[in-house]
PAZAPA-4460 file (N, C-alpha, C; in steps of 0.05 Angstrom, whole numbers, plus 32768, in hexadecimal, padded with zeros to 4 digits):
% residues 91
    n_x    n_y    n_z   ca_x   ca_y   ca_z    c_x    c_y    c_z   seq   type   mol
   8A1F   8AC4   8CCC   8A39   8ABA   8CD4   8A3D   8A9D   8CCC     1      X     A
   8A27   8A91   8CD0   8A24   8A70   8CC1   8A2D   8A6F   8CA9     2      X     A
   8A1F   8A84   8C98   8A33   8A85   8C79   8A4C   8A8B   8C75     3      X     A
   8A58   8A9D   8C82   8A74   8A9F   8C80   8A83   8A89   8C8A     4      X     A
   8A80   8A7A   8CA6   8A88   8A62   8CA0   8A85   8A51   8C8F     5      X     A
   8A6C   8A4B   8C8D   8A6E   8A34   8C72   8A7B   8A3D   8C5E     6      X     A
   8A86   8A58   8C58   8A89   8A57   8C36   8AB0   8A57   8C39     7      X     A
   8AB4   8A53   8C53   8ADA   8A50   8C56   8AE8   8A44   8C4B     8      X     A
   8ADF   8A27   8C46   8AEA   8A16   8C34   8AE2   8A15   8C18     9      X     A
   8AD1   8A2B   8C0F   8ACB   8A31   8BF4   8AB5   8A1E   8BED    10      X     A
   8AA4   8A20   8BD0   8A8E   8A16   8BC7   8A89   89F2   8BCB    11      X     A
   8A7F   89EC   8BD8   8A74   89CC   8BDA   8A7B   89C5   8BBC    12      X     A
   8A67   89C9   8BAA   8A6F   89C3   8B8D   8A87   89C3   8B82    13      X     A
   8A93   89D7   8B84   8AB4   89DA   8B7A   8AC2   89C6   8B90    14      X     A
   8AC0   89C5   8B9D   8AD5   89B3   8BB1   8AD2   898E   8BAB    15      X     A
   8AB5   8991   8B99   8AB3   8973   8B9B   8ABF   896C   8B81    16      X     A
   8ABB   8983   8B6C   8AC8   8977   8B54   8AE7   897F   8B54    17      X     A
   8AF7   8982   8B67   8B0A   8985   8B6B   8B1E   899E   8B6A    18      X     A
   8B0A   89B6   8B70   8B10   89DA   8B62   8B0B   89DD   8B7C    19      X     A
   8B23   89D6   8B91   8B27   89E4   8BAD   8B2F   89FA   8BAB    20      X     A
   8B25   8A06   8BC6   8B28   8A30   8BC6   8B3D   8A24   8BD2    21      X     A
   8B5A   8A3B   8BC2   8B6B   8A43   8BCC   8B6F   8A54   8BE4    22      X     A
   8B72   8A41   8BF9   8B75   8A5F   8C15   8B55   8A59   8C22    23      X     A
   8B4B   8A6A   8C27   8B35   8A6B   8C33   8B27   8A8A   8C2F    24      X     A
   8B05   8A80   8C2F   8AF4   8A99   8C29   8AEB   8AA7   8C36    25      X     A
   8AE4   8AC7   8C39   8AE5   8AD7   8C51   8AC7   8AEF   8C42    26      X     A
   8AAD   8AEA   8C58   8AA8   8B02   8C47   8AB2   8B22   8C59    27      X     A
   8ABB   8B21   8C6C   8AC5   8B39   8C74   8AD9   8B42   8C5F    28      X     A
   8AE3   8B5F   8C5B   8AFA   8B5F   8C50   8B0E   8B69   8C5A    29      X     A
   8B0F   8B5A   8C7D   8B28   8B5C   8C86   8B35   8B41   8C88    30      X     A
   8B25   8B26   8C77   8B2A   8B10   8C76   8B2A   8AFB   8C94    31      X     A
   8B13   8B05   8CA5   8B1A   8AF3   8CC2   8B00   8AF2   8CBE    32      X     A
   8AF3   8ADC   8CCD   8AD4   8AD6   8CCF   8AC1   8AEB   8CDD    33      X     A
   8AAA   8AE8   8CD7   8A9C   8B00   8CDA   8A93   8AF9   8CF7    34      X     A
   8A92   8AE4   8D00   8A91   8AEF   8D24   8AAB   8AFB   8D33    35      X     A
   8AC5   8AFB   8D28   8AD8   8B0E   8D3B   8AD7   8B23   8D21    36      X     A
   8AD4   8B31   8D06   8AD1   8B45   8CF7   8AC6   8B5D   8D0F    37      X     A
   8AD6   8B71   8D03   8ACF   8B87   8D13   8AB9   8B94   8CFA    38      X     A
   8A9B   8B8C   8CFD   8A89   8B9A   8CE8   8A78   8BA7   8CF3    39      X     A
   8A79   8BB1   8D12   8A6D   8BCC   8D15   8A84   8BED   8D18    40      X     A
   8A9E   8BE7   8D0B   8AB2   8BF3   8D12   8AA5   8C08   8CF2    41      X     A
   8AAE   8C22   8CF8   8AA5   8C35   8CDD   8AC7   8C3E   8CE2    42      X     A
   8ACC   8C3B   8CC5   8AE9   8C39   8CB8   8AEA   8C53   8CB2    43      X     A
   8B00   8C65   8CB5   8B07   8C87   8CAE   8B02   8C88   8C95    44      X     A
   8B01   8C71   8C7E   8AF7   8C7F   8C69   8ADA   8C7E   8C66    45      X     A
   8AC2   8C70   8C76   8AAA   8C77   8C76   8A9B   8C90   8C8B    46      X     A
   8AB0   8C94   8CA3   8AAC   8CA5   8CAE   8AAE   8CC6   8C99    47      X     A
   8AC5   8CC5   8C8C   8AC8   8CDC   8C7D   8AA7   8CD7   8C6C    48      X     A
   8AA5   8CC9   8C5C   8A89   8CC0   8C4F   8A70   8CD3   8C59    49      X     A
   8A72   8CC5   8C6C   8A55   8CD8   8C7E   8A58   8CF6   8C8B    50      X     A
   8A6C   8CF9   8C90   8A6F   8D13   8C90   8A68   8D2D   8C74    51      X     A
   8A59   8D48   8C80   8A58   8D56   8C70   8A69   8D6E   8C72    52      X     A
   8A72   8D7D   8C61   8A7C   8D98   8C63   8A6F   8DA5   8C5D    53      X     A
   8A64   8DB4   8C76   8A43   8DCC   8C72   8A5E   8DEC   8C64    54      X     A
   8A77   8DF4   8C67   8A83   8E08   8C67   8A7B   8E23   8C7E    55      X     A
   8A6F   8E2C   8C75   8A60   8E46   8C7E   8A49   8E45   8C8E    56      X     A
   8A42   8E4C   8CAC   8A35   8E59   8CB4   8A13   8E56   8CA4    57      X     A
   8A16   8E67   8C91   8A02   8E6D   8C7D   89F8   8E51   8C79    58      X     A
   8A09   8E43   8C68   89FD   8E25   8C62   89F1   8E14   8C7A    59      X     A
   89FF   8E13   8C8F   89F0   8E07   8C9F   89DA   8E0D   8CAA    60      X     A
   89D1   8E29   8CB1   89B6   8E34   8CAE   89AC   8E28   8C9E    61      X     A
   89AE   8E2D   8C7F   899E   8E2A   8C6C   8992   8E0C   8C6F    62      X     A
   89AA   8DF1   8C78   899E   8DD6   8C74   8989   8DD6   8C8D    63      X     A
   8990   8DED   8CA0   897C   8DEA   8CBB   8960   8DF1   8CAF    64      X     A
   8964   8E04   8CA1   8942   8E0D   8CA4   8933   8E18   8C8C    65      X     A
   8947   8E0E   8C7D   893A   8E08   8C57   893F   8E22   8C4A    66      X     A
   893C   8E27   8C31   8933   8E38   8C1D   8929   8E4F   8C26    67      X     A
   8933   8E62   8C35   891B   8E7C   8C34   8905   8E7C   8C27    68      X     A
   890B   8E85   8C0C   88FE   8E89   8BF6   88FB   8E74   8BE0    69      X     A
   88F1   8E5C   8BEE   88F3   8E3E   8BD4   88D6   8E32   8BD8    70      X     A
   88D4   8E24   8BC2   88B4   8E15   8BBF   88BB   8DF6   8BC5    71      X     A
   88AD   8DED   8BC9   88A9   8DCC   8BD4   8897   8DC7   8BB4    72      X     A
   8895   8DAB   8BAA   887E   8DA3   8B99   8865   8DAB   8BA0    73      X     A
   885B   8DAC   8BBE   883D   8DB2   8BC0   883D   8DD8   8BD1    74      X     A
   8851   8DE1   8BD5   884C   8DFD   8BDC   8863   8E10   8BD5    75      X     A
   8862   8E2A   8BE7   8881   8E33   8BEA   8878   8E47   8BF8    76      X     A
   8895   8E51   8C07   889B   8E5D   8C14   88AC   8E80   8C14    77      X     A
   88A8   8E8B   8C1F   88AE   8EAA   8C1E   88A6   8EBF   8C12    78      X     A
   88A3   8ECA   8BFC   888E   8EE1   8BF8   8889   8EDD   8BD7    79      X     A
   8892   8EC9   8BD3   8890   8EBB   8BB4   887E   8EAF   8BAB    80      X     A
   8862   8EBE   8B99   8852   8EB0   8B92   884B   8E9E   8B7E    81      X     A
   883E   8E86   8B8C   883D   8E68   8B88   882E   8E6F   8B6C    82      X     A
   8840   8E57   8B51   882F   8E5A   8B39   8836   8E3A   8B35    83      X     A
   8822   8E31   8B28   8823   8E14   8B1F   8835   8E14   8B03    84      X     A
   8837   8DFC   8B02   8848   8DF5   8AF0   8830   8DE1   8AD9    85      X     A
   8841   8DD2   8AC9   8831   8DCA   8ABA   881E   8DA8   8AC6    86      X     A
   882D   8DA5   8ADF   882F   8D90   8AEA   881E   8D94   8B07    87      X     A
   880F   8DA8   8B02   8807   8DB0   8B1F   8816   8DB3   8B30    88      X     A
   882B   8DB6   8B36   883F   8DC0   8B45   884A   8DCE   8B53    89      X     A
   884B   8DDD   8B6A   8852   8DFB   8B6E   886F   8E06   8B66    90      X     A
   8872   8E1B   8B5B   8890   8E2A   8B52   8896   8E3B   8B57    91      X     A
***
């Protein structure tokens, strides 16, 4: 919050050779200083963000409890037998 104040009146250097900031500098981008900035507030368009659309029933199972029938790099799972790859790998 120390930096956002300091930087209000714009760059020390520019100000001395006479390239004053027009207005004043804000790193929020609701342009008010970051001790009254609302920056633990989650904005409806990051809320949409984190949200997923599982659709179906089915899918959400599936993210619950994996692959029936799928291999991991070091095994796998369901009645599918494990063959290496060229990489040692299971497939």
């Amino acid at each position: 919050m120390e930096f956002d104040a300091a930087i209000r009146k714009g760059n020390a250097r520019a100000n001395a050779t006479g390239n004053r900031l027009l207005g004043q500098a804000f790193l929020h981008r609701s342009r008010i200083p970051l001790s009254e900035a609302p920056i633990d507030h989650v904005t409806a368009a990051e809320w949409a963000a984190l949200q997923q659309e599982l659709g179906t029933e089915e899918a959400s199972q599936q993210l619950e409890e994996g692959v029936t029938d799928g291999c991991s790099p070091w095994t796998c799972r369901g009645e599918i037998a494990a063959t290496q790859d060229d990489f040692g790998l299971a497939t």
